[in-house]
MIFI-58088 format. One record per atom (N, C-alpha, C): x negated, y negated, z; residue in three letters. Coordinates in steps of 0.02 Angstrom, whole numbers, padded with zeros to 5 digits, always signed. Example, Ala and Ser with C-alpha at 12.3 -4.5 7.8 and 13.67 -1.06 7.14 Angstrom:
2
-00660+00284+00390ALA -00615+00225+00390ALA -00660+00165+00390ALA -00642+00112+00354SER -00684+00053+00357SER -00645-00002+00394SER 
# end
This chain:
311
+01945-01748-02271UNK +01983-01809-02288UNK +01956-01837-02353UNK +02012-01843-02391UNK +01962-01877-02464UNK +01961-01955-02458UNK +01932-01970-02502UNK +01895-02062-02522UNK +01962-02077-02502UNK +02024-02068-02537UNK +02093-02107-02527UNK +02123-02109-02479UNK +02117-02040-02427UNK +02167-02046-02377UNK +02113-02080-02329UNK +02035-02099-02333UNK +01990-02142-02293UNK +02018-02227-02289UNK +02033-02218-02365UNK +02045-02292-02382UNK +02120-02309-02342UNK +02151-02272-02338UNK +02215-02278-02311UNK +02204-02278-02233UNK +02151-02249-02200UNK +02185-02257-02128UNK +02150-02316-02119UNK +02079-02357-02165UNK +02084-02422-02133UNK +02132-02480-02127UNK +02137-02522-02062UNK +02182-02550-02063UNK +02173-02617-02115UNK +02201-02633-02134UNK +02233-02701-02194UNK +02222-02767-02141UNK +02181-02839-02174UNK +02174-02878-02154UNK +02218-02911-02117UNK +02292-02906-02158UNK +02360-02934-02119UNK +02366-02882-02065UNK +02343-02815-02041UNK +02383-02791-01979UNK +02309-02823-01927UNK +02270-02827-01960UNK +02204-02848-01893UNK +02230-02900-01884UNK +02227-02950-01934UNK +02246-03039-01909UNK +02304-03040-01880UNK +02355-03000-01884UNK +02441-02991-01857UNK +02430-02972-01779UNK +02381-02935-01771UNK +02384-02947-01703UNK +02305-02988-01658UNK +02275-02989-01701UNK +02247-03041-01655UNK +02280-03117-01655UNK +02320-03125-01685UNK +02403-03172-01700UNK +02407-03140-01622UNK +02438-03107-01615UNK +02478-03095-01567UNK +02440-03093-01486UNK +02391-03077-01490UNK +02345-03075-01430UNK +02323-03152-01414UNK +02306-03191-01467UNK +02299-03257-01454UNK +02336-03317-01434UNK +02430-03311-01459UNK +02476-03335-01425UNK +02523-03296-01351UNK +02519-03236-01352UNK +02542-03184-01302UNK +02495-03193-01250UNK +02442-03186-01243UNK +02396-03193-01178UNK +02374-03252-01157UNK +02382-03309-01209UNK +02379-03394-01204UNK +02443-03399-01148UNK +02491-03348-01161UNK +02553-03392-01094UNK +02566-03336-01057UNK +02498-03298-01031UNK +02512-03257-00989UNK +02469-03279-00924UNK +02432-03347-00932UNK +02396-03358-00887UNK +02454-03403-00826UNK +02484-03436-00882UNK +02550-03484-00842UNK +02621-03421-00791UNK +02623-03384-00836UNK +02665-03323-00806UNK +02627-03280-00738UNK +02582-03281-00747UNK +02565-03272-00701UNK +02555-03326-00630UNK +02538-03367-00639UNK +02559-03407-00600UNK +02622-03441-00564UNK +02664-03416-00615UNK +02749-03413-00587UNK +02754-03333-00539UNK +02719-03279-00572UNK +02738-03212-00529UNK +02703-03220-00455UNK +02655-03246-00462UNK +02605-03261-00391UNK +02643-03297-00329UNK +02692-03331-00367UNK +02711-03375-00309UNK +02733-03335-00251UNK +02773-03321-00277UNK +02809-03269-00205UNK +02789-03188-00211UNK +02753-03164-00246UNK +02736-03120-00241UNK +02643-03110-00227UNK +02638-03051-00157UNK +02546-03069-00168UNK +02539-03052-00235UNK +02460-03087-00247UNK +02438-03051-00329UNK +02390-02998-00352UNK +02363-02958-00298UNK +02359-02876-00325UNK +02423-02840-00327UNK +02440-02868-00268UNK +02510-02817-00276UNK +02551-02822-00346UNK +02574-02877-00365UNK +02610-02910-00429UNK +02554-02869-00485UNK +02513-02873-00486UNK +02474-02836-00551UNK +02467-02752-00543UNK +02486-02729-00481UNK +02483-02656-00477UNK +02562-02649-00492UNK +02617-02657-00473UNK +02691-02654-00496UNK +02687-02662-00563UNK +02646-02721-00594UNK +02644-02735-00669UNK +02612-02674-00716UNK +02549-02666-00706UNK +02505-02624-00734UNK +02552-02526-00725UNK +02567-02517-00663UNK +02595-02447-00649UNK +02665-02452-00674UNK +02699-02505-00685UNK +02762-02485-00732UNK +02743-02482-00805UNK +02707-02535-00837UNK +02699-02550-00886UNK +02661-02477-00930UNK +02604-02448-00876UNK +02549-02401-00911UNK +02602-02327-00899UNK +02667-02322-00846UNK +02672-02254-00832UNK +02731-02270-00899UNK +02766-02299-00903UNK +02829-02312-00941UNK +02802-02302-01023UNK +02736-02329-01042UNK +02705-02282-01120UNK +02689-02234-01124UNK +02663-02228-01064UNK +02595-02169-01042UNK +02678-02104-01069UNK +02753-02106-01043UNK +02772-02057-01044UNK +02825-02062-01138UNK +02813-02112-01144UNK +02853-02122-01232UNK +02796-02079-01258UNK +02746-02096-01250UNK +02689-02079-01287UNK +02664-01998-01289UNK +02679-01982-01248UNK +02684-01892-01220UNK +02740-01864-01264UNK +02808-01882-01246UNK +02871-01864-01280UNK +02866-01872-01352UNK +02818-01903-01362UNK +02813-01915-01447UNK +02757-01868-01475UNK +02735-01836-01441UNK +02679-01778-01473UNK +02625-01801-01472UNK +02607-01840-01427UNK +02530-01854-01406UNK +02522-01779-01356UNK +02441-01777-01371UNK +02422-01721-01327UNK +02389-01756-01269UNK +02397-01691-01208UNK +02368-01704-01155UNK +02299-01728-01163UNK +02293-01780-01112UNK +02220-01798-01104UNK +02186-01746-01081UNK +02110-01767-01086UNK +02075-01713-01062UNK +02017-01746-01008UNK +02001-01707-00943UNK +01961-01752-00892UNK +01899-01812-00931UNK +01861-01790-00984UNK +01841-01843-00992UNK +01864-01902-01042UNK +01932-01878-01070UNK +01970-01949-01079UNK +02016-02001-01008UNK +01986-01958-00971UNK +02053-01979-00925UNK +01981-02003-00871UNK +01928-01993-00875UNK +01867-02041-00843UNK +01840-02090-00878UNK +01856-02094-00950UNK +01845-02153-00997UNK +01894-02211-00957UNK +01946-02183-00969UNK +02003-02215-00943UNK +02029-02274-00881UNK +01990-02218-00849UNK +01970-02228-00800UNK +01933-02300-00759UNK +01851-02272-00800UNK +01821-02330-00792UNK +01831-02404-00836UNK +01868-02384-00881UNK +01880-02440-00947UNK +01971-02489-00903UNK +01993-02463-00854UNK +02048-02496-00836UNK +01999-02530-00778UNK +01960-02521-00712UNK +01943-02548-00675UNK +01894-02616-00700UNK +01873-02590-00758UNK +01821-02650-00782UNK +01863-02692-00788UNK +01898-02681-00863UNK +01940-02713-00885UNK +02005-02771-00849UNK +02038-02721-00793UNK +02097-02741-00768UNK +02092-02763-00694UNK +02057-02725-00644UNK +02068-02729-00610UNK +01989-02803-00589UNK +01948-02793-00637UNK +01870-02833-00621UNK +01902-02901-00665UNK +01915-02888-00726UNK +01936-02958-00753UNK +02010-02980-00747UNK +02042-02951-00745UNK +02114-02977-00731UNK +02134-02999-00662UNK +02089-02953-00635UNK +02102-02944-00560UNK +02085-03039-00527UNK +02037-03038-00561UNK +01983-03114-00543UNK +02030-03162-00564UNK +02078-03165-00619UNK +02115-03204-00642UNK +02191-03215-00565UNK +02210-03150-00536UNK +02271-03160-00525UNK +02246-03178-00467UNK +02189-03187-00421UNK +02156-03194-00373UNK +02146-03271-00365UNK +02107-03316-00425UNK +02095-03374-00435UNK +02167-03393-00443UNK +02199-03398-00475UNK +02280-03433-00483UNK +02319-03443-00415UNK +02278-03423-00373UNK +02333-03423-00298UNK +02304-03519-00282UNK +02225-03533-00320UNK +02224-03606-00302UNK +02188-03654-00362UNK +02188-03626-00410UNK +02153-03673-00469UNK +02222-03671-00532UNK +02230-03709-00562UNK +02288-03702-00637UNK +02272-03647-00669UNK +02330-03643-00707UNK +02319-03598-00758UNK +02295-03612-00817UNK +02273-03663-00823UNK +02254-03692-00879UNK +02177-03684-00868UNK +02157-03712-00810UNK +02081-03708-00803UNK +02054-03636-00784UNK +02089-03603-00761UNK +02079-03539-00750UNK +02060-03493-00829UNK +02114-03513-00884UNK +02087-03486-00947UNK +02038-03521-00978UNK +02035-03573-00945UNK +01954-03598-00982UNK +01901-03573-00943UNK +01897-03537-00900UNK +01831-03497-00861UNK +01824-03439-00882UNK +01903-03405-00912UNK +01894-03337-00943UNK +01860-03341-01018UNK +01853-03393-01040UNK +01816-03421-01107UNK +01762-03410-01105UNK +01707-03359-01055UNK +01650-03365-01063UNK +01649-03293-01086UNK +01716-03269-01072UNK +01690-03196-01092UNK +01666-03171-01149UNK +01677-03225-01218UNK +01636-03210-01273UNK +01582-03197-01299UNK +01548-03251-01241UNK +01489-03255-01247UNK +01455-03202-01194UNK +01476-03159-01135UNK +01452-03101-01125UNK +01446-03043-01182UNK +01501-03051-01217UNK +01528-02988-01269UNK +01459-02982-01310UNK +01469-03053-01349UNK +01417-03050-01413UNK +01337-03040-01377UNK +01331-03063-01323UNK +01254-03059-01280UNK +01263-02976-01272UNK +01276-02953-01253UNK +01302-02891-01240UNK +01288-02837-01291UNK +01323-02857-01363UNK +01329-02817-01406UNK +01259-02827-01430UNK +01261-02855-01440UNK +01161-02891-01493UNK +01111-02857-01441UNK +01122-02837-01383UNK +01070-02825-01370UNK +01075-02726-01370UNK +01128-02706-01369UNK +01141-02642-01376UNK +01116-02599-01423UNK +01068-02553-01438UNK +01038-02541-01506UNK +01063-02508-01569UNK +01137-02480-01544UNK +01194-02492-01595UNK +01224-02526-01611UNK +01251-02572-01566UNK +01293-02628-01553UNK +01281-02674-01628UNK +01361-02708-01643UNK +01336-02754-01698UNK +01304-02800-01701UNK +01259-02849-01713UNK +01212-02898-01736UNK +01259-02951-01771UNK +01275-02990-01735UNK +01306-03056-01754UNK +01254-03095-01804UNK +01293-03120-01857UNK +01260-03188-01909UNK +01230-03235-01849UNK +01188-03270-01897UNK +01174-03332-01875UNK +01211-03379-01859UNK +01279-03386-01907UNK +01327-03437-01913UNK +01382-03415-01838UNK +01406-03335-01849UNK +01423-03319-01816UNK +01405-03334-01718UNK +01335-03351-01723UNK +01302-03374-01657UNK +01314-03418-01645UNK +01300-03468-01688UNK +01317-03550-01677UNK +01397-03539-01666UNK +01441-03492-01685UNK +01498-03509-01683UNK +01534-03494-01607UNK +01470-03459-01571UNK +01493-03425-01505UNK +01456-03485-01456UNK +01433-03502-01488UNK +01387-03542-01447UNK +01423-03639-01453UNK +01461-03632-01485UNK +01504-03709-01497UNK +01565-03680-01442UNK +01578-03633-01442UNK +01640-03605-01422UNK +01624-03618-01343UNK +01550-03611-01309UNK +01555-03614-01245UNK +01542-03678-01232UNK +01526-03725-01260UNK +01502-03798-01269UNK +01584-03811-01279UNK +01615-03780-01302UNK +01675-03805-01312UNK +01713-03824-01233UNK +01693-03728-01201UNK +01726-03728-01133UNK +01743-03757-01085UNK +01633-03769-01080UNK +01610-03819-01040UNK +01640-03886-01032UNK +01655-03904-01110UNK +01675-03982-01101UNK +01738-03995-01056UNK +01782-03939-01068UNK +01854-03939-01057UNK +01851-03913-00964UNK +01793-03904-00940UNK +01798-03895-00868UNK +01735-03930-00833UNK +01709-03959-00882UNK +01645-04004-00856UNK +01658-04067-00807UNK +01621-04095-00792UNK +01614-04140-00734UNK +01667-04229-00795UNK +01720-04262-00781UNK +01772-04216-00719UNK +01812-04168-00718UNK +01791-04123-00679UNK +01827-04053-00692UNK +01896-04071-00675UNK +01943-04025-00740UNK +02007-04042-00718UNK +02073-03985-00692UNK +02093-04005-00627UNK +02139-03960-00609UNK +02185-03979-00589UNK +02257-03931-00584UNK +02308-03952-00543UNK +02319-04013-00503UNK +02269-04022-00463UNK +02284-04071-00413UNK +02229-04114-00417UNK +02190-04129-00477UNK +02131-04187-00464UNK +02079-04162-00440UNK +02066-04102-00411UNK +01999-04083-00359UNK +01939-04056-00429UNK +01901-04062-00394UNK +01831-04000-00435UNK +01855-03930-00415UNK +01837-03900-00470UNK +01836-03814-00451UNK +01803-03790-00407UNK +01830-03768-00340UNK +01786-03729-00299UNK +01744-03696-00337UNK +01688-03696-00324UNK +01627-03652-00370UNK +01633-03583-00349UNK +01648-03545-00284UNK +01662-03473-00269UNK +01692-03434-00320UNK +01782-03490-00320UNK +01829-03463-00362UNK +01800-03477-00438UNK +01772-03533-00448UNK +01749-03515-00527UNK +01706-03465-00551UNK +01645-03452-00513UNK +01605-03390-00513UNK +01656-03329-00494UNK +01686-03330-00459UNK +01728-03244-00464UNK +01760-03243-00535UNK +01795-03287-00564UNK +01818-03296-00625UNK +01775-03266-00683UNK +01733-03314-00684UNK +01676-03274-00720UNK +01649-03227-00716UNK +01636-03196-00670UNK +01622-03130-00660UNK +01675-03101-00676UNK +01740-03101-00659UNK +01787-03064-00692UNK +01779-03070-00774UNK +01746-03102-00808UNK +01753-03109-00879UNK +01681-03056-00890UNK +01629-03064-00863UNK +01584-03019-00871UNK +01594-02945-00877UNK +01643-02944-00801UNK +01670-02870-00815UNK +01709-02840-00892UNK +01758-02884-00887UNK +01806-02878-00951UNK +01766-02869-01014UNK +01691-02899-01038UNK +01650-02892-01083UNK +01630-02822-01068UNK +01609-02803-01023UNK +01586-02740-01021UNK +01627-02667-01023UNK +01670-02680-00993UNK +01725-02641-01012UNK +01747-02637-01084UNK +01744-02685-01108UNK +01748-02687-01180UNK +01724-02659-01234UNK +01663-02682-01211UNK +01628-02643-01244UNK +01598-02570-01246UNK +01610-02558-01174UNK +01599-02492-01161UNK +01682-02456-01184UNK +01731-02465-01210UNK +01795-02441-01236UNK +01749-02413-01325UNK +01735-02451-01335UNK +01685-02451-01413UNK +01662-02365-01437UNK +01611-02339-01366UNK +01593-02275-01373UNK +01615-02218-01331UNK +01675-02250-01290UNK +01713-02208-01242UNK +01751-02152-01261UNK +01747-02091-01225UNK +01773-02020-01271UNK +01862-02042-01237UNK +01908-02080-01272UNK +01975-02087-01289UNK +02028-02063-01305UNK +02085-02042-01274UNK +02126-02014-01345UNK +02128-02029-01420UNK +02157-02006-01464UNK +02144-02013-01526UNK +02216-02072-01552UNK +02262-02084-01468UNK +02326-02094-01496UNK +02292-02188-01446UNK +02309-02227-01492UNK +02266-02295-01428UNK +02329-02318-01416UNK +02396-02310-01412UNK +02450-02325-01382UNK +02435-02256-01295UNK +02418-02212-01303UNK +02404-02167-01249UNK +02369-02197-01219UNK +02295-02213-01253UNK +02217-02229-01214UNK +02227-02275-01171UNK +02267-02346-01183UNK +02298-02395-01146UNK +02346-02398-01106UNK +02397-02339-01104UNK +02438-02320-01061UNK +02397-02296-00993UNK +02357-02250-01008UNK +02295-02226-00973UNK +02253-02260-00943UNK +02251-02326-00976UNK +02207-02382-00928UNK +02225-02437-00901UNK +02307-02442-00920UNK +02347-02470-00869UNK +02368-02424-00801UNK +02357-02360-00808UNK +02408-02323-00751UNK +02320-02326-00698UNK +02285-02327-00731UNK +02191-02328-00682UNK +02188-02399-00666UNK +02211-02449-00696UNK +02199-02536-00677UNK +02264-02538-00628UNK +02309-02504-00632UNK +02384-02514-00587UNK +02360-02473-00503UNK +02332-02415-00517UNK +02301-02393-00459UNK +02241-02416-00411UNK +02190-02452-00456UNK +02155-02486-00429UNK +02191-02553-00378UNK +02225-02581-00412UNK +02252-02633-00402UNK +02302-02612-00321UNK +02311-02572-00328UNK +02366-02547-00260UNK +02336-02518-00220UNK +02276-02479-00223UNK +02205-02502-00177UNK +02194-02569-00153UNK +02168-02589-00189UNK +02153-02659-00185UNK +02214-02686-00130UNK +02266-02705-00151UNK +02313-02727-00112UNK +02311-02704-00050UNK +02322-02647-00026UNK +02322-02594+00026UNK +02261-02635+00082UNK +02201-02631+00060UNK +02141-02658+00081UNK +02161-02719+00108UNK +02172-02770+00083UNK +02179-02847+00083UNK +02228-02858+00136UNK +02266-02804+00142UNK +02330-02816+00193UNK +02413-02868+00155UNK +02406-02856+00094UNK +02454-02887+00065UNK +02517-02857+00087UNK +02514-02797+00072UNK +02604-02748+00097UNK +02639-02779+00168UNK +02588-02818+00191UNK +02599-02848+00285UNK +02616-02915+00273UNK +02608-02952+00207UNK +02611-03007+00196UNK +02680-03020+00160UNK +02701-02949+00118UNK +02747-02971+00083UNK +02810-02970+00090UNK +02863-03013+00098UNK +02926-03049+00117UNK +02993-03028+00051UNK +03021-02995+00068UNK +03075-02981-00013UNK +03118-03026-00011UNK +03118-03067+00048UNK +03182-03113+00043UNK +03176-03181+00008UNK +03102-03178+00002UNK +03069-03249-00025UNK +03059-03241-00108UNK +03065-03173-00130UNK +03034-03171-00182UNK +03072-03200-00241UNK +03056-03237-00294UNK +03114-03295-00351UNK +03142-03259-00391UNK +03155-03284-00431UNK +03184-03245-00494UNK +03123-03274-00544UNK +03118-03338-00523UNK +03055-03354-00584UNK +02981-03288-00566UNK +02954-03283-00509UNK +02918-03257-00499UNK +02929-03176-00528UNK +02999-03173-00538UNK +03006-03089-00543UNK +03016-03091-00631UNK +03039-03151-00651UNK +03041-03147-00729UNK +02985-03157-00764UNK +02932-03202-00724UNK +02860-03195-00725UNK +02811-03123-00749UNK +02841-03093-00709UNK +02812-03007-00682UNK +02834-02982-00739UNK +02896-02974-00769UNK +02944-02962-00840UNK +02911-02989-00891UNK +02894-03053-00883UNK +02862-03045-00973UNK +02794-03037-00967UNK +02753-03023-00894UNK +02674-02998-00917UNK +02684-02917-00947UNK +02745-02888-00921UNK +02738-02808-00923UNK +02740-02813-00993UNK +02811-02835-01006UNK +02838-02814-01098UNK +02771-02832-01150UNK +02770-02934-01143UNK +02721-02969-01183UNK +02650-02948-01152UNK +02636-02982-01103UNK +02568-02963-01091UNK +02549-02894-01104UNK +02557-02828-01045UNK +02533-02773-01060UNK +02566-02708-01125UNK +02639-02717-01144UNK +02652-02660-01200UNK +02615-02709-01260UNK +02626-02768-01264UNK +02630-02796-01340UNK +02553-02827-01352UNK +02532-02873-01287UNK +02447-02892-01316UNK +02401-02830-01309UNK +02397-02809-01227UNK +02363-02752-01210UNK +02366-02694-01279UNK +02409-02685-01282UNK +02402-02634-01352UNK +02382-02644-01404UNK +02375-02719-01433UNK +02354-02743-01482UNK +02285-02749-01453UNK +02251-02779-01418UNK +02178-02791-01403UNK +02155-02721-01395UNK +02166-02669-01378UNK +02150-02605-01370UNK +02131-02566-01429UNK +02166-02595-01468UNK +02169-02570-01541UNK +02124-02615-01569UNK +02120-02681-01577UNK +02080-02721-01615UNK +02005-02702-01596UNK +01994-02670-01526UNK +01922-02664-01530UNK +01887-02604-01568UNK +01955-02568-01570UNK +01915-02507-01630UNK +01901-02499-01675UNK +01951-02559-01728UNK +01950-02555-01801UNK +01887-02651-01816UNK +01907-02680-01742UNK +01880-02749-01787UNK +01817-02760-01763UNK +01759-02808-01772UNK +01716-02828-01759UNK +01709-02869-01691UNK +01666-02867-01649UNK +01663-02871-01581UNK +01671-02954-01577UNK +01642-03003-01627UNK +01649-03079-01648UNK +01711-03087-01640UNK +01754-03061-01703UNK +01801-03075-01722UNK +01875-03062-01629UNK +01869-03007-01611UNK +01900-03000-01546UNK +01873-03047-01492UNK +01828-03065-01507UNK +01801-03096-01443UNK +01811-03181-01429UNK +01841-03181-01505UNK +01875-03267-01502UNK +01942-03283-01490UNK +01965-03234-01459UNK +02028-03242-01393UNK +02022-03286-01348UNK +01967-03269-01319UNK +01956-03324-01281UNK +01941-03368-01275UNK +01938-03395-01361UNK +01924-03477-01366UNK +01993-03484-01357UNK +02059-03457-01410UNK +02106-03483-01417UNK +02162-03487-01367UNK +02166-03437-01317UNK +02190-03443-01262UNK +02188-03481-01209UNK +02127-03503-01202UNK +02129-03579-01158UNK +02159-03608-01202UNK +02156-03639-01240UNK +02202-03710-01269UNK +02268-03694-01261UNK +02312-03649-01263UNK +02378-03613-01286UNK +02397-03626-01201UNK +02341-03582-01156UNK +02347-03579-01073UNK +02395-03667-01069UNK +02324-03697-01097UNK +02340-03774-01054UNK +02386-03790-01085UNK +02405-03797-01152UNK +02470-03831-01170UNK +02544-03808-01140UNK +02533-03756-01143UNK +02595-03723-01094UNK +02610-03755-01037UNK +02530-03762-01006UNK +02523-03764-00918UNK +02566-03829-00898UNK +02541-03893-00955UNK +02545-03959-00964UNK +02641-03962-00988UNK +02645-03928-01024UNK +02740-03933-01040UNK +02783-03892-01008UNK +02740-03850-00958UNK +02804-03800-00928UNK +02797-03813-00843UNK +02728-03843-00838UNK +02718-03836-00760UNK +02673-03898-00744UNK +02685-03957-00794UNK +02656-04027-00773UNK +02587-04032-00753UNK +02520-03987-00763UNK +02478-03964-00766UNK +02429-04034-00810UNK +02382-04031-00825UNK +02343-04104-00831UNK +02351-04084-00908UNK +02342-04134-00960UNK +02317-04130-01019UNK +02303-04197-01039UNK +02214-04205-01029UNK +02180-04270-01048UNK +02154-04274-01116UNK +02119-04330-01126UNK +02075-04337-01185UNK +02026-04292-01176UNK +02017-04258-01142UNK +01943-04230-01117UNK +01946-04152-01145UNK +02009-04127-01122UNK +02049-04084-01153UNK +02058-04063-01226UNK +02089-04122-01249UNK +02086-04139-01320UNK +02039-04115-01341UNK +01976-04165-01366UNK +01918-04161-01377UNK +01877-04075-01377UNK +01875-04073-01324UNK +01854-03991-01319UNK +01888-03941-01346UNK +01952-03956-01349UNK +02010-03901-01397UNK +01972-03905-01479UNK +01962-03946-01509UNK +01956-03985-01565UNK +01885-03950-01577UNK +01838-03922-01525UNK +01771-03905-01530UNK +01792-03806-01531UNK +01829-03790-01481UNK +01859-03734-01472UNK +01883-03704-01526UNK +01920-03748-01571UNK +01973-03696-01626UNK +01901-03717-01682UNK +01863-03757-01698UNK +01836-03756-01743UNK +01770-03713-01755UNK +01744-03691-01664UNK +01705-03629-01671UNK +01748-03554-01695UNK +01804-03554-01675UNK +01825-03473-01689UNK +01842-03500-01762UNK +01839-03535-01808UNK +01878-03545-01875UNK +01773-03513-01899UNK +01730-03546-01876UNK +01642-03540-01888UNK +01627-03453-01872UNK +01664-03443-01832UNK +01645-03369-01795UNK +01673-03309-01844UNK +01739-03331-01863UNK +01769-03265-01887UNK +01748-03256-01970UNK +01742-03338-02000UNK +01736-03356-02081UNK +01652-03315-02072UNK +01614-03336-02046UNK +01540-03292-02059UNK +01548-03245-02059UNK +01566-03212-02022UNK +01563-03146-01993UNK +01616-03082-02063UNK +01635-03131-02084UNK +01679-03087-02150UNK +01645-03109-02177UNK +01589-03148-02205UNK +01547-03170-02262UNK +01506-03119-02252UNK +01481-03108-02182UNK +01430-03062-02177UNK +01431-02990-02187UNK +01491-02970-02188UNK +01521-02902-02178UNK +01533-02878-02256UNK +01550-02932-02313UNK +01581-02914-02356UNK +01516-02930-02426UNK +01459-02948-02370UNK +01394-02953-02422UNK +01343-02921-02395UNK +01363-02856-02356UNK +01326-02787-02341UNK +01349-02749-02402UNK 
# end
């Protein structure tokens, strides 16, 4: 490959920022959609229907288009990178939404940044975040905190069961690790495939999962909405073809900082939604912490290109 055609397959600032654009408003109102699909539908089950249409329906564009067969150890990358990912952190998400908002629910997935960057820094390849860049991860969870701190705010006035907030978080732990383990994972070469591949492993997990729980005994077709089923419709299209593919991709070409401030911006996006589509709380308290939130990822991403572009 010469110097030019190198220079050419990196991607251009506008296609990185174009979709972390897109991952940051697309998965900001996938926390509320999901909470419309939950209603009448259980929620492993709703994320295994989601994940196994969504991953088999690329998984086969993506074949027909001259992707090559996977090979067993892309298809155990795969593997383990959908259960972390989907079934450990997403999974925790569609689990908690059966009794906390969706708003406060994406402010617990806000910690996952700060697993990522702890994570990466300590990895002995892994990148080494700025200084500024730290403070900027570290305002970001001060940010979180504020926005679910004592009085914690939910749906109905209560404190967050602490169970369901710790499973939450742990689901974000997972999702860091998965993440990062996607970084050195032997992958297809095509990341519209690799993600088809780790939706059709997060869709199977998930229908395990269900199976276990006794949901198939629970579930009623006569009850099920149209909101709940149009719910299910825009996590597949928006959530899993259009963000999922974009975050899949952003972790290969971008910096682990720079991806990992999703989850500042998605809580705020979560709650404003939550608050205009589903009467969901939005206080001063809220406010305030948003205002701490967008001004760490503006600290996080500006270093982190200072730092990158004065190597």
């Amino acid at each position: 490959m010469t110097l030019e055609e190198k220079k050419e397959s990196v991607p251009s600032s506008f296609a990185i920022w174009s979709a972390m654009t897109t991952v940051y408003i697309i998965w900001g109102s996938t926390f509320l959609a999901i909470r419309f699909a939950i209603e009448t539908i259980p929620p492993f089950l709703m994320a295994a229907i989601r994940f196994l249409i969504a991953g088999g329906t690329l998984y086969v564009i993506r074949r027909s288009r001259g992707d090559a067969a996977s090979s067993f150890s892309e298809w155990r990358s795969a593997v383990i990178i959908g259960i972390f990912l989907l079934v450990g952190g997403n999974g925790s998400v569609v689990w908690a939404e059966q009794w906390v908002a969706s708003g406060v629910v994406a402010l617990l997935v806000g910690t996952a940044p700060l697993w990522m960057v702890l994570i990466d820094s300590l990895h002995p390849v892994g990148r080494k975040p700025s200084r500024w860049a730290t403070l900027g991860v570290f305002l970001g969870f001060v940010g979180v905190s504020v926005l679910i701190g004592p009085p914690r705010v939910t749906g109905h006035g209560e404190n967050v069961d602490i169970i369901r907030a710790f499973v939450v978080v742990l689901g974000s732990l997972f999702w860091a690790i998965g993440s990062l383990y996607s970084r050195q994972a032997h992958l297809p070469s095509s990341p519209l495939l690799g993600t088809a591949m780790e939706m059709l492993a997060g869709g199977a997990g998930f229908l395990l999962l269900s199976f276990l729980t006794g949901e198939f005994r629970r579930l009623d077709l006569t009850v099920v909405s149209a909101r709940s089923l149009g719910g299910m419709a825009y996590l597949i299209v928006f959530g899993s073809w259009i963000g999922l593919s974009s975050y899949t991709w952003l972790l290969r070409v971008a910096p682990t900082p720079w991806v990992s401030t999703y989850a500042y911006v998605n809580p705020v996006v979560a709650v404003l939604l939550g608050h205009l589509l589903a009467a969901e709380p939005l206080t001063l308290q809220i406010i305030i912490a948003a205002t701490i939130v967008v001004g760490s990822v503006a600290l996080t991403t500006i270093s982190q290109q200072a730092s990158i572009r004065s190597k």
